[in-house]
C-alpha positions in Angstrom: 150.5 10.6 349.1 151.6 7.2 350.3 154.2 6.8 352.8 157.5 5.5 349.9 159.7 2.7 351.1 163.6 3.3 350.9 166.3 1.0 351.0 169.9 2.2 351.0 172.8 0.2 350.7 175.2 2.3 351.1 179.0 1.6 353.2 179.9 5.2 353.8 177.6 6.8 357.1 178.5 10.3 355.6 177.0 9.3 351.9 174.0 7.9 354.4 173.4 11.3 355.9 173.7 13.1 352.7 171.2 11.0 351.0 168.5 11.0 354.0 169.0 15.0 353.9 168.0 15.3 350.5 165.1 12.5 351.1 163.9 14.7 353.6 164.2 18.4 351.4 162.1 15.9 348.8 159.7 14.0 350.6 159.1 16.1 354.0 159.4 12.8 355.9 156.0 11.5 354.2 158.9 8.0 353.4 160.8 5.2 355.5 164.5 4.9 354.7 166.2 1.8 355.9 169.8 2.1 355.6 172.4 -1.6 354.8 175.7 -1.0 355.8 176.9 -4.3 355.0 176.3 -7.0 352.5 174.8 -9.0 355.3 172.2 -6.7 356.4 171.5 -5.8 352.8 170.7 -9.3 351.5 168.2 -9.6 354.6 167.1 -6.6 353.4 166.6 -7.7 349.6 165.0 -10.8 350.5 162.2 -8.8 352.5 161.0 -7.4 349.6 159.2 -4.8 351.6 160.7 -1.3 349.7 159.7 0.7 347.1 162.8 1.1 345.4 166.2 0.8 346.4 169.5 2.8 346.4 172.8 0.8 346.0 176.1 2.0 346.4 178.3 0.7 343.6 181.4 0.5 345.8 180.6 -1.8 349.0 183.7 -2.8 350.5 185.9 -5.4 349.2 182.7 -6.0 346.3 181.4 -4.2 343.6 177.1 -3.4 343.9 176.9 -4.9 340.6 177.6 -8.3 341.9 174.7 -7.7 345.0 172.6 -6.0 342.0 172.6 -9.3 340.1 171.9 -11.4 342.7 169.1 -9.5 344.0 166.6 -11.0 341.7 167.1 -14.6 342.9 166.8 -12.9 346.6 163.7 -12.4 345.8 163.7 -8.6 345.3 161.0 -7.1 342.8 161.1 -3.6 343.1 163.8 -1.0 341.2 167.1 -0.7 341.8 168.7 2.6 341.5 172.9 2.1 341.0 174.5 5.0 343.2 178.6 6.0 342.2 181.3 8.2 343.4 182.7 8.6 339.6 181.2 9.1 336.3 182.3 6.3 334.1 180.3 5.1 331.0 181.3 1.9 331.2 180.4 1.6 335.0 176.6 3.1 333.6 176.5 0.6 331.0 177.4 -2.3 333.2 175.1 -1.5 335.9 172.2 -1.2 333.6 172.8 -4.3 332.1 172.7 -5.8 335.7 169.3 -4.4 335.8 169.6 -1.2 337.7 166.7 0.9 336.2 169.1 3.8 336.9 172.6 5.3 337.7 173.3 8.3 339.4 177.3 9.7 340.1 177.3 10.9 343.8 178.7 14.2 342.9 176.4 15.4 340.8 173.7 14.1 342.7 170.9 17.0 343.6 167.3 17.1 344.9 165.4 17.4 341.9 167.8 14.6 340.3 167.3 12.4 343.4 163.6 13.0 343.3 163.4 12.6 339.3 165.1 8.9 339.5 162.9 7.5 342.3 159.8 8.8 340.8 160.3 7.8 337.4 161.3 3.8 339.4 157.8 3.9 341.2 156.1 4.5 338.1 157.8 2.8 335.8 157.4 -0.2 338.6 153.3 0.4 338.8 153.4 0.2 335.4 155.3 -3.0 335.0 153.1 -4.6 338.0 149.9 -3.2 335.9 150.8 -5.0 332.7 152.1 -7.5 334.5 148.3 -8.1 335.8 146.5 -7.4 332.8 148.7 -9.8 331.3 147.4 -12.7 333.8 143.9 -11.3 333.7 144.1 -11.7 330.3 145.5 -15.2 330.1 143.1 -16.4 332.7 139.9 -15.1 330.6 141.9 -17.2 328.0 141.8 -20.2 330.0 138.2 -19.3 331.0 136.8 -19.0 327.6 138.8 -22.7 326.3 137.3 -23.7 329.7 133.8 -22.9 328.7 134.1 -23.9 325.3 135.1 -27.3 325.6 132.6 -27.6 328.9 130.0 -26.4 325.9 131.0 -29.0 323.9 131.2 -31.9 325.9 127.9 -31.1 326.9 126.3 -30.5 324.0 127.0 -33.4 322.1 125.4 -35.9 324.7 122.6 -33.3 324.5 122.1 -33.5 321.0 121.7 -37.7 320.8 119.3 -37.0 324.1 116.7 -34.4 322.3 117.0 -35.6 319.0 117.0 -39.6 319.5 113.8 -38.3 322.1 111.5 -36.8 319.4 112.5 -39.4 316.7 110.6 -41.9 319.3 107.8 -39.7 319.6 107.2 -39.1 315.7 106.4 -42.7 315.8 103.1 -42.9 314.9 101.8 -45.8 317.0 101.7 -44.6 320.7 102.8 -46.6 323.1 102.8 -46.3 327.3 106.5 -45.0 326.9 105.0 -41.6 325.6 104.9 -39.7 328.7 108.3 -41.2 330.0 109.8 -39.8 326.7 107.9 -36.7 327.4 110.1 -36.5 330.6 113.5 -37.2 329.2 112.7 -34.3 326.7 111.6 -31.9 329.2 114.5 -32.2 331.1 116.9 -32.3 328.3 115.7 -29.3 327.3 115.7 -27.5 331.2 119.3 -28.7 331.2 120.4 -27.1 328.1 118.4 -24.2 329.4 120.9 -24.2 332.4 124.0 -24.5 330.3 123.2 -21.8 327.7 122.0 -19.5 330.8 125.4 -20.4 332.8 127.3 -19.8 329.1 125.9 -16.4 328.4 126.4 -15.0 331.9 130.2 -16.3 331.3 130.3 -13.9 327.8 128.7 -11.2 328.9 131.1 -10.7 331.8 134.3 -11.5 329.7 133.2 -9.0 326.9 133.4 -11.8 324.7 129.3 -11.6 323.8 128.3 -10.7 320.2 125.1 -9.6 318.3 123.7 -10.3 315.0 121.2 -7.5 313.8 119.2 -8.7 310.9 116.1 -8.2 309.2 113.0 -9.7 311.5 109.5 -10.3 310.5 108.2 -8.8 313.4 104.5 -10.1 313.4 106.1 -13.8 312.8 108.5 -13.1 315.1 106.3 -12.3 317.9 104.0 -15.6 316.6 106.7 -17.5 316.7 106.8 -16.3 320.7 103.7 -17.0 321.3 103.9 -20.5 319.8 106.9 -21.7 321.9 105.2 -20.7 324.9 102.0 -21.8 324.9 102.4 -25.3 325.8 103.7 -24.5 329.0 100.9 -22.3 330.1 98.3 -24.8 328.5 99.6 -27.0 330.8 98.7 -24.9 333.9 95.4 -23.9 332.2 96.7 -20.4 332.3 95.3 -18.1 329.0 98.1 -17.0 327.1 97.5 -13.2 325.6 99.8 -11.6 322.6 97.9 -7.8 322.3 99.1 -4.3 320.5 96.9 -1.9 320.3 98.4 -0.1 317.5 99.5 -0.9 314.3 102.9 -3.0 314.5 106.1 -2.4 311.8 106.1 -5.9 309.3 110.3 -5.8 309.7 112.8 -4.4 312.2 116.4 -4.9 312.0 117.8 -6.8 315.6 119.3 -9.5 317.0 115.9 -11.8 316.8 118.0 -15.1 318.7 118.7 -12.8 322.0 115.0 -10.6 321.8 113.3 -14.5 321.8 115.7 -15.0 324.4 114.0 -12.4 327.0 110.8 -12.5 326.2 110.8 -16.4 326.5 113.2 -16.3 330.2 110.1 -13.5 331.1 107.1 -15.5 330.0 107.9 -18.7 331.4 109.2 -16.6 334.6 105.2 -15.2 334.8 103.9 -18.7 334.1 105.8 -20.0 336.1 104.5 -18.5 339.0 100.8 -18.1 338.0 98.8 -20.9 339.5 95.5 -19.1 337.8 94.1 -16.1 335.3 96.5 -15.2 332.7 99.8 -13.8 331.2 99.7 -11.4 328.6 102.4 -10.0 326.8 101.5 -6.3 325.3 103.7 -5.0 322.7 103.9 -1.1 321.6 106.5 1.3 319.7 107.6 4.6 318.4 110.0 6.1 316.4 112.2 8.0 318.6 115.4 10.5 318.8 117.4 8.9 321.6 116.2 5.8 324.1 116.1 5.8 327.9 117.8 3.3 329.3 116.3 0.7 330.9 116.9 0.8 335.0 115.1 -0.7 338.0 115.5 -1.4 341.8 118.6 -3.8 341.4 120.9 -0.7 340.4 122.4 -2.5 337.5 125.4 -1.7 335.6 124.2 0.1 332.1 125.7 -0.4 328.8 124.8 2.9 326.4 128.2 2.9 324.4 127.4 -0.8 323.6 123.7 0.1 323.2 124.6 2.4 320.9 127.3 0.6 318.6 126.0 -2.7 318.5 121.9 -2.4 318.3 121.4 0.5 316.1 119.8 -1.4 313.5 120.6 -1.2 309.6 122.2 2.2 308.5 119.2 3.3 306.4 116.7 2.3 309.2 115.5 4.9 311.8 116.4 4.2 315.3 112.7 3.2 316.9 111.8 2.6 320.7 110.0 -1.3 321.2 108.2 -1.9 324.3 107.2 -5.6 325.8 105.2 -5.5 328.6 104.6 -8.9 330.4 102.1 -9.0 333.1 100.8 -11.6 335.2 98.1 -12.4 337.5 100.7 -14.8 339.6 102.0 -14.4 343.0 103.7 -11.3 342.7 106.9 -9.9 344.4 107.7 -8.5 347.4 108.9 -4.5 347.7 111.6 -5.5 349.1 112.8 -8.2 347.3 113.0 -6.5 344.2 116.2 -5.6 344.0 117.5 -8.8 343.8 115.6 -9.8 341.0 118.9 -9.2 339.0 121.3 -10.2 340.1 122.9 -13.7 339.3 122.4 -16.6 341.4 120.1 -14.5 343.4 116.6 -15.4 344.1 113.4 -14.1 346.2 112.2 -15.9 348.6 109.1 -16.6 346.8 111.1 -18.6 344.9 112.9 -20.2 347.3 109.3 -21.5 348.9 108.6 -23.1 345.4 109.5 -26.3 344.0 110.4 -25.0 340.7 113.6 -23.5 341.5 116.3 -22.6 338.6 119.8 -21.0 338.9 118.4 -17.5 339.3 120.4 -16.0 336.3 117.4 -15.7 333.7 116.6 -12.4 334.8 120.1 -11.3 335.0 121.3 -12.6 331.6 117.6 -10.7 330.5 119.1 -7.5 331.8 122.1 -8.0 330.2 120.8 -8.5 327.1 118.2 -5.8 326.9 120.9 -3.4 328.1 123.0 -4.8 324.7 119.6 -4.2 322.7 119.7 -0.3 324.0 117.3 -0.9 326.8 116.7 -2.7 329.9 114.3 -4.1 332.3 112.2 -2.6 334.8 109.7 -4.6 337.3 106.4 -3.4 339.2 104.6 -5.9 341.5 102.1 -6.5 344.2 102.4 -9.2 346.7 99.3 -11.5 345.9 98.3 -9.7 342.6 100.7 -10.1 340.1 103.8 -8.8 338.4 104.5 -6.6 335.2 108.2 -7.0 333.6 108.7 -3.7 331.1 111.2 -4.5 328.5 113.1 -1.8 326.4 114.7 -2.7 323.4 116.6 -0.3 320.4 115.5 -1.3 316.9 115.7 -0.2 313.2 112.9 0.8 311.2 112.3 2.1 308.2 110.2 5.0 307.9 107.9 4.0 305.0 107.4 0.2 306.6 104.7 -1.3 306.0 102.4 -1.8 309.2 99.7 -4.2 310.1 97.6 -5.2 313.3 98.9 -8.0 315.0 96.3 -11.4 314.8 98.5 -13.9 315.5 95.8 -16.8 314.1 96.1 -15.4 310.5 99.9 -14.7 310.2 99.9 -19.0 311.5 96.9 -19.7 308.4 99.4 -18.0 306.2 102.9 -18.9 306.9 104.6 -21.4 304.5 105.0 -24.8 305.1 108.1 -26.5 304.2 107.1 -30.2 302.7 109.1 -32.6 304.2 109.8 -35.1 301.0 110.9 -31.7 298.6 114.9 -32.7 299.4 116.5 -34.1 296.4 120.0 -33.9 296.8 123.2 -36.2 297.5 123.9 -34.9 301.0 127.3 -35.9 303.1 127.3 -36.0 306.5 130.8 -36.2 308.3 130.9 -36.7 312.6 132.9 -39.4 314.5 129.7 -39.9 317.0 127.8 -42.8 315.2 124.7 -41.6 317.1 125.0 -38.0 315.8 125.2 -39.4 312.5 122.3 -41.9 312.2 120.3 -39.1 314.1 120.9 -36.4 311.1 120.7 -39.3 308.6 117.5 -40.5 310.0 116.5 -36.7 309.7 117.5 -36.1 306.3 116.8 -39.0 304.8 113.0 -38.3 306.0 113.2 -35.4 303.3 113.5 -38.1 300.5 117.8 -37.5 300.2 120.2 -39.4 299.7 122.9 -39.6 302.5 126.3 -40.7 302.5 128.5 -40.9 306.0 131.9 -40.2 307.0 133.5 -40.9 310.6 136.1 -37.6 310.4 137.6 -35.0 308.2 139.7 -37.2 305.8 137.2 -40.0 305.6 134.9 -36.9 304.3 137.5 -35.9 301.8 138.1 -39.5 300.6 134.0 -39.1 299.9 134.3 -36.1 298.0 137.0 -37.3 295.9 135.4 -40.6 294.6 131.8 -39.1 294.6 133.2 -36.8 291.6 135.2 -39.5 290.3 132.4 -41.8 289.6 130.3 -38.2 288.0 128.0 -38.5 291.3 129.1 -34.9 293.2 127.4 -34.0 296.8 125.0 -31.7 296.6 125.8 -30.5 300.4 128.2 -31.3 303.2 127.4 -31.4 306.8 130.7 -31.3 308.3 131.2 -31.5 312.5 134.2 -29.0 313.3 136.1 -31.4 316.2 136.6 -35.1 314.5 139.6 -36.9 315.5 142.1 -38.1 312.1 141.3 -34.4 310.8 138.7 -32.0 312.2 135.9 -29.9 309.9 138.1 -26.9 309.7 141.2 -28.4 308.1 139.1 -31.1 305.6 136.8 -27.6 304.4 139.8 -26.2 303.7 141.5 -28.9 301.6 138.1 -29.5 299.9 138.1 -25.8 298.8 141.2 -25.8 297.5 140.4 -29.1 295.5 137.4 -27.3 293.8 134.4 -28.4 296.2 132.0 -25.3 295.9 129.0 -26.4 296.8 127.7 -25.7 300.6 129.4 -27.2 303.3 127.6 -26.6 306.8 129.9 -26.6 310.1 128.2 -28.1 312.6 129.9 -27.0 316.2 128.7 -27.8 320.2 131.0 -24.9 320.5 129.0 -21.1 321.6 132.1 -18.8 322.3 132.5 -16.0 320.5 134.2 -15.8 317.4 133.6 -19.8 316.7 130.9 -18.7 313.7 133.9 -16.7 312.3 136.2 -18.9 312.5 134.2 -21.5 310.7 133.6 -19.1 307.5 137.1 -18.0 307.3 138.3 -21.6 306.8 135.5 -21.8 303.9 132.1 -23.3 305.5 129.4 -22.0 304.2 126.9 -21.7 306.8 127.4 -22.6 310.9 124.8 -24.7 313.0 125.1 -25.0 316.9 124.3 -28.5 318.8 122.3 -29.3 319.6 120.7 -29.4 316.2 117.2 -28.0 315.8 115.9 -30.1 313.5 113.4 -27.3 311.7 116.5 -24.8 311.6 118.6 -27.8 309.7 115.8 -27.9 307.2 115.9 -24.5 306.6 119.4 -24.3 306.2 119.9 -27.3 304.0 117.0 -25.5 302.0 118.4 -22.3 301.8 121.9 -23.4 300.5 120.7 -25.9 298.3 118.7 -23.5 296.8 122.1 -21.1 296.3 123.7 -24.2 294.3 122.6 -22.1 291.0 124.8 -19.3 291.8 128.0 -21.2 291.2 127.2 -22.3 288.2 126.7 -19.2 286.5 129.2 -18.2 284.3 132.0 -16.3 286.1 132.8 -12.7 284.5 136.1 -12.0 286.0 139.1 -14.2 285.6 142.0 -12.5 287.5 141.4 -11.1 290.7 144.1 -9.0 293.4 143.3 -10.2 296.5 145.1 -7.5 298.9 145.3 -8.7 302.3 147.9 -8.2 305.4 146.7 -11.0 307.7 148.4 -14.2 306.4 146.0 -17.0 307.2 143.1 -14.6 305.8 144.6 -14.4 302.6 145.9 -17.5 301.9 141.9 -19.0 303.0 140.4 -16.2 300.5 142.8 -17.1 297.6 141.9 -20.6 298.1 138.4 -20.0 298.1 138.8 -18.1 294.9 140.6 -20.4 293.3 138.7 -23.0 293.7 136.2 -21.3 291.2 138.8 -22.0 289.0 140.2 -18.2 289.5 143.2 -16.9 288.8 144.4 -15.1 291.5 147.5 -12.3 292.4 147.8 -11.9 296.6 149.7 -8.5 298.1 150.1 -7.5 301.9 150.6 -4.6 301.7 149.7 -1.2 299.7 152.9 -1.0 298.2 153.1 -4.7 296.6 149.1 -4.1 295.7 150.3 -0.8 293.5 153.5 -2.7 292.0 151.0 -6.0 290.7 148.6 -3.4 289.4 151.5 -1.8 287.0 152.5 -5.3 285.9 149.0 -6.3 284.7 145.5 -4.8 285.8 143.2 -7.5 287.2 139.6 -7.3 286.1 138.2 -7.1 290.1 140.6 -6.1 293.8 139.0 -7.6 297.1 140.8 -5.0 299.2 141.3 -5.0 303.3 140.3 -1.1 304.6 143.3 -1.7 307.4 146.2 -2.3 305.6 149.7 -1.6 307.1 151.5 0.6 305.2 148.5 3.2 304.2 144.5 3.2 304.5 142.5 1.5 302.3 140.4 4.1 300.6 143.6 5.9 299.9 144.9 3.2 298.1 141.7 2.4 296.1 141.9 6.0 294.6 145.0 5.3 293.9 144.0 1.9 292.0 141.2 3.3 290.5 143.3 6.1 289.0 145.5 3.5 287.5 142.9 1.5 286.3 141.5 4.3 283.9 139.3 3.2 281.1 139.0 -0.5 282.1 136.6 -2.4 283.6 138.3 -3.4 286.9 135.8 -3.9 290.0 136.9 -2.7 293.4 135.2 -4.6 296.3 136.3 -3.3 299.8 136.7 -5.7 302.9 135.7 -4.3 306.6 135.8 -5.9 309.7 133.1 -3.3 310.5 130.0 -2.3 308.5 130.8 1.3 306.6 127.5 3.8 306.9 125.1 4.3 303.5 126.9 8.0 303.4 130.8 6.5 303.7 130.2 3.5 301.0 128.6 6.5 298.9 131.8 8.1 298.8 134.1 5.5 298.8 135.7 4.5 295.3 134.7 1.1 296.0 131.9 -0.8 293.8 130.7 -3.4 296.5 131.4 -3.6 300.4 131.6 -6.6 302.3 131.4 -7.7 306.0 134.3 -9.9 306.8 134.5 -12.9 307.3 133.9 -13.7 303.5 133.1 -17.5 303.1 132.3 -19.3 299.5 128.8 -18.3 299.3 129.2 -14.2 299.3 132.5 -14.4 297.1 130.2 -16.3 294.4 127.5 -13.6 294.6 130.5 -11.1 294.1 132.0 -12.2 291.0 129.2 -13.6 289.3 
């Protein structure tokens, strides 16, 4: 135990002697007790600020301890006060609490387990305050952090985009010209820099807690073609061969995070290229279905993640957890033993590196680390000096059992992937972003596609559009709306638009990466969410996909009154809006109680129901409701902020479950 601080004001040497004795019977000396006989000494005391707590006589001379109490604050004392008095008067208690004192003690009745009770309960109730009081300015500083990082994202992002894009509309010229290779240099380095910024961005998440996963379906032989593909160029250029093997049988789909797995295995191929003047790099892939998964580990002792492992890459519900292994190996330079361990961590490099030209920030094998610990593995390294590396990569997937399996041959599955033709757009396509060169960029892109594009300079010029476009009978077919536009922004226009009846697909397009941006996007009613800079095959997939979903709104809507029982304000009034722009009549409740009293005035024909409501839980309440609704046809759709198991949606007295957030799109494909 630490040595506790003491400060007694006290007037009276015989109170002082009484009080030390029982300090001494409590403590056995293991505490420091400074005693202020004055008001002098006491405020030199206060304004130390050195003590633990502090005991103050009420009565001190010709003033009152309440007055000293109260003015020990702007003294600069921080610690507790504990009001000492000679006579038991509620008032005096009141008073002297209201002054602050986190205590009051009458003299008279004052005993060693009292005394000790009171200055224990200060100290902890004071690390207590001090801890809050930190998590409180931790917490506001990874606040200011994450807006930091955001709007650095941004800012940098949009130049970026105008860079790339305006770069490889110059190229796609047909007639070549001497400026060729010059472009080919902007574009290299455009891309190394936004390399640098998503690297610098990632590391920035993963530390703040703030990183997020998105498991989905993957076409696993595509996936890894599509690998192979991105890579290629660079090791073409070094006249290095370039090797995809598996000598078994590979699963056609797996359910993970595809954006952060091409993430590693791109950061570790062009690592082994990188540093491969001759021979090859070959990346061998193997897997089995397996119980539990070792965690990856290596020399650099990192931190491991099995609870996140566990939560967030476990794959779809139905699918069996499998074990994916991606070996890289290299017939480069190699590694020396002892520069292993700093392989990952950030900002750390070996000094083969450091002997190179092609130097980086040294964070792509710690953000790869990172992110295969996420995935439910990790990263382990073996090397020879002089011979070449191997980088083993663990990842934790879903697969079904009865997939269907083929041998990878990466040459076919490129014969027979579809193409998309580039003239099969024909659609009335807005396009709203107060950067002129943003906009003549995507124009110039869509337009390509044989669509017809209209512009608008910020959210209400984009409205204005909508407006006369269905005036004169001549509707958009698709919106591409940037999120930060001076006049109004994306977020506020989508919403107006959805309440005015737009339905068709309106496509957010954001520089900003932090998490929770995507979300925020389809709570306020986009349909879709595109990060700058823009890939220009991903748009074309996306304005593809979505105009392709145009048919589900206009089939004829089965339900026309729907209870939409939500407790978080803006996410009901959003969801109500959405709804009824479908033309929807819709009954909102916040609670369980107000969700049973509209379903005795009049039974709606469908309830999108919140699980986490605040007066009782969700499934509760849906027996309840479905009770009630006896013998009609009312639909109950539950809404989760977390994705329910196969075995608790079996049971559940809900029809459909959905994922918030709900935008347009998946509300469509519920009611329909």
């Amino acid at each position: 135990m630490r040595e506790i601080k003491l400060l007694l004001v006290e007037d009276d040497e015989d109170d002082y002697i009484i009080t030390r004795d029982l300090l001494d019977d409590i403590f056995s000396r293991r505490y420091r007790l400074d005693w202020a006989s004055d008001l002098e000494t006491a405020r030199k005391q206060l304004s130390a600020n050195q003590h633990d707590v502090c005991l103050m006589d009420y009565a001190l001379g010709p003033e009152d301890g309440v007055s000293l109490l109260k003015e020990a604050t702007a003294l600069g004392f921080s610690s507790p006060i504990i009001m000492l008095t000679g006579q038991d008067d509620e008032r005096l208690d009141e008073e002297a609490l209201s002054a602050g004192a986190v205590d009051y003690l009458v003299k008279s009745n004052l005993t060693q387990s009292r005394l000790a009770r009171a200055i224990r309960y200060a100290i902890a109730r004071r690390e207590m305050e001090v801890e809050r009081v930190e998590r409180l300015r931790a917490q506001a500083e990874n606040r200011s952090k994450s807006e930091f990082l955001a709007h650095l994202s941004h800012e940098l992002r949009t130049p970026l985009t105008s860079i790339l894009g305006y770069t490889d509309l110059l190229l796609k010229q047909k007639t070549r010209n001497d400026n060729d290779d010059h472009l080919q240099i902007i574009k290299r380095n455009g891309q190394h820099l936004l390399s640098l910024l998503n690297d610098v961005l990632d590391l920035s998440k993963i530390e703040a807690g703030k990183f997020e996963l998105e498991n989905k379906a993957v076409n696993f032989p595509e996936f890894l073609s599509d690998v192979y593909h991105l890579i290629l160029v660079r090791a073409e250029d070094k006249n290095i061969r370039l090797l995809v093997e598996a000598d078994q049988a590979l699963p056609k789909f797996i359910e993970a995070d595809p954006t952060r797995l091409r993430q590693i295995l791109l950061n570790l191929l062009g690592n082994a290229i990188k540093f491969t003047d001759s021979g090859s790099v070959t990346l061998q892939v193997s897997w089995d279905f397996a119980e539990g998964i070792a965690e990856g580990s290596d020399s650099s002792e990192q931190e491991k993640e099995p609870d996140i492992a566990n939560t967030e890459a476990a794959g779809h519900s139905d699918a069996k957890a499998a074990e994916i292994v991606f070996a890289i190996k290299d017939t480069g330079i190699g590694i020396e033993e002892d520069e292993i361990p700093k392989l990952f961590k950030p900002f750390s490099q070996t000094k083969n590196v450091e002997s190179r030209s092609e130097n980086g920030t040294g964070l792509g094998l710690a953000i790869s680390q990172r992110l295969a610990q996420r995935l439910g593995g990790g990263v382990e390294v073996s090397s020879v000096s002089g011979e070449g590396s191997c980088f083993t990569v663990t990842i934790k997937a879903g697969i079904e059992e009865s997939v269907e399996q083929q041998l990878l041959n990466i040459e076919l599955i490129e014969a027979n992937r579809p193409r998309l033709n580039a003239q099969q757009i024909n659609a009335r396509i807005l396009i709203a972003d107060d950067l002129p060169d943003l906009r003549q960029l995507l124009g110039h892109l869509i337009e390509n596609t044989g669509a017809q594009v209209i512009f608008a300079i910020n959210g209400q010029d984009a409205i204005n559009q909508v407006r006369q476009a269905q005036q004169l009978k001549s509707p958009f077919d698709l919106i591409l709306m940037d999120v930060q536009m001076p006049v109004m922004g994306g977020l506020e226009a989508t919403q107006i638009l959805r309440k005015e009846g737009f339905t068709g697909p309106i496509l957010a397009l954001t520089a900003a990466t932090m998490r929770g941006e995507r979300e925020r996007c389809l709570a306020a009613g986009y349909s879709d969410h595109l990060s700058k800079p823009v890939d220009e095959s991903q748009l074309m997939e996306r304005i593809l996909l979505h105009l392709g979903q145009i048919k589900i709104a206009q089939k004829e809507v089965t339900p026309n009154h729907i209870l939409l029982v939500e407790d978080d304000h803006d996410t009901r009034v959003i969801t109500a809006m959405l709804i009824e722009s479908l033309g929807l009549e819709v009954s909102q409740a916040a609670t369980g109680a107000e969700a049973i009293a509209s379903f005795n005035h009049s039974i709606p024909d469908m309830v999108l129901m919140d699980l986490n409501l605040p007066d009782c839980a969700g499934l509760e309440l849906a027996a309840q409701l479905r009770s009630l609704a006896k013998g009609t046809s009312c639909i109950l759709v539950a809404l989760s902020g977390q994705e329910l198991s196969k075995e608790e949606q079996d049971v559940s007295p809900f029809d459909h479950h959905l994922l918030k957030p709900v935008n347009l799109d998946v509300i469509k494909q519920v009611i329909a």
